[in-house]
N, C-alpha and C positions, 0 to 999 in steps of 0.2 A: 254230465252227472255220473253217467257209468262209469267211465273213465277214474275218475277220482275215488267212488267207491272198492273199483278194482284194486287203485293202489292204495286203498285205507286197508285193505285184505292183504297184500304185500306186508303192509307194517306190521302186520298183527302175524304173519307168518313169519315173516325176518325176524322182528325186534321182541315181540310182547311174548310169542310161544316158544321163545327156544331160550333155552336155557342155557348157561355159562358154558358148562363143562361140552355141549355140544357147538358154542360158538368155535372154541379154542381149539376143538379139535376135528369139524367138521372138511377140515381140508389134508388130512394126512390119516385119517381112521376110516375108512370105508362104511364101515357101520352109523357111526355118530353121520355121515352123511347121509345114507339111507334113511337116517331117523328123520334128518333133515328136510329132507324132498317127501317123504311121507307127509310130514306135518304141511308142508307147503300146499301140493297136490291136494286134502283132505281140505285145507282152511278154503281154498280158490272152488272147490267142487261143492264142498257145501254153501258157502256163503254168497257164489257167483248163482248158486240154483234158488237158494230163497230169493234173489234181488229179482231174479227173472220168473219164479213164479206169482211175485207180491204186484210184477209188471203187466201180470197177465200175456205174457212172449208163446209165443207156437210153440208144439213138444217136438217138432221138427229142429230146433236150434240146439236142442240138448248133445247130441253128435259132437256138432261144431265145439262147441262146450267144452265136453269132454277133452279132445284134441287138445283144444286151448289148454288146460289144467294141465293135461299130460307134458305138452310141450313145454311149456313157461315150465314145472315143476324140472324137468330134463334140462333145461338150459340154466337152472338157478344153480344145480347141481354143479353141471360144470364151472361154471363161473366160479363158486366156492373153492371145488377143489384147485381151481388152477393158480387164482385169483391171492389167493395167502403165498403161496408155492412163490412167485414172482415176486412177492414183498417180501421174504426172506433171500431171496436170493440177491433181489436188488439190492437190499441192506448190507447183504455181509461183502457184494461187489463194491459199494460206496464208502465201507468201516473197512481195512483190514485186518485191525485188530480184532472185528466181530465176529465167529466161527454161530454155524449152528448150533450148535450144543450151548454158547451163551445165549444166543435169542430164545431157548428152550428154558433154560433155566432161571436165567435172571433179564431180561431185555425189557427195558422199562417204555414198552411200547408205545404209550401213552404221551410219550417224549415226543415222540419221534415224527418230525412236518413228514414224513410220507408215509406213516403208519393211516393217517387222516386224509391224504390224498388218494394212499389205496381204495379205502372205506368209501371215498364218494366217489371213485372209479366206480367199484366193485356195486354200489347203488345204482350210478347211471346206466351199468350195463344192465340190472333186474328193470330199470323202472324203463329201458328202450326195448327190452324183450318183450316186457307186457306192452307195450303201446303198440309195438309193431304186429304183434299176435292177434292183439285185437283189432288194429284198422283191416288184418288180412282175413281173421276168421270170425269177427264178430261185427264189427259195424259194416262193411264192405262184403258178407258172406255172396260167395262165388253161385 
């Protein structure tokens, strides 16, 4: 039931709180990423501490916690930035007619079967970081 709750926090950090203009540009603006992993980090610390104070959990697990939050929110980060970076590049290697500057301007990404495959790369990698985060720092604590 953790487990699932965690990634219902996921959702709501990826999909529900981030807003367009920081989807689209969270992987080439450094900023709109920072905003990103803020929001990430904040949604996982507050919402993973109510779940485990409402469970009545030791204040010794808050540490581990934190780590957690910090780390997952550090690896979403990368993942983003690198993770679009690789689908544009892949795309203009497989179109050569496609340059950057048209995937910026008009690329009707929505088109496109590995715009959609990225998308559930780029989820499996979020939804294996937190699974593995937590069987190392939360359900298996050392």
């Amino acid at each position: 039931m953790e487990l699932i709750y965690i990634l219902l926090l996921h959702l709501v950090a990826d999909f529900w709180l981030q807003d367009r203009e920081t989807a689209k540009k969270k992987s080439h603006q450094l900023s709109f990423l920072a905003k990103h992993i803020a929001m990430n980090y904040t949604v996982f610390c507050v919402g993973m501490s109510l779940f485990l104070i409402t469970r009545g959990n030791p204040l010794s697990i808050y540490p581990k916690l934190f780590i957690f939050c910090f780390l997952n929110a550090l690896s979403h980060g990368i993942i983003d930035w690198h993770i679009w970076k690789f689908y544009r590049i892949w795309t203009v290697f497989r179109n050569p007619e496609v340059t950057i500057e048209t995937l910026k301007k008009n690329w009707r990404y929505w088109e496109d079967n590995n715009f959609w495959l990225t998308m559930g790369i780029d989820q499996f990698l979020h939804t294996a970081t937190i699974v593995g985060l937590y069987n190392w720092l939360l359900l298996h604590p050392v």
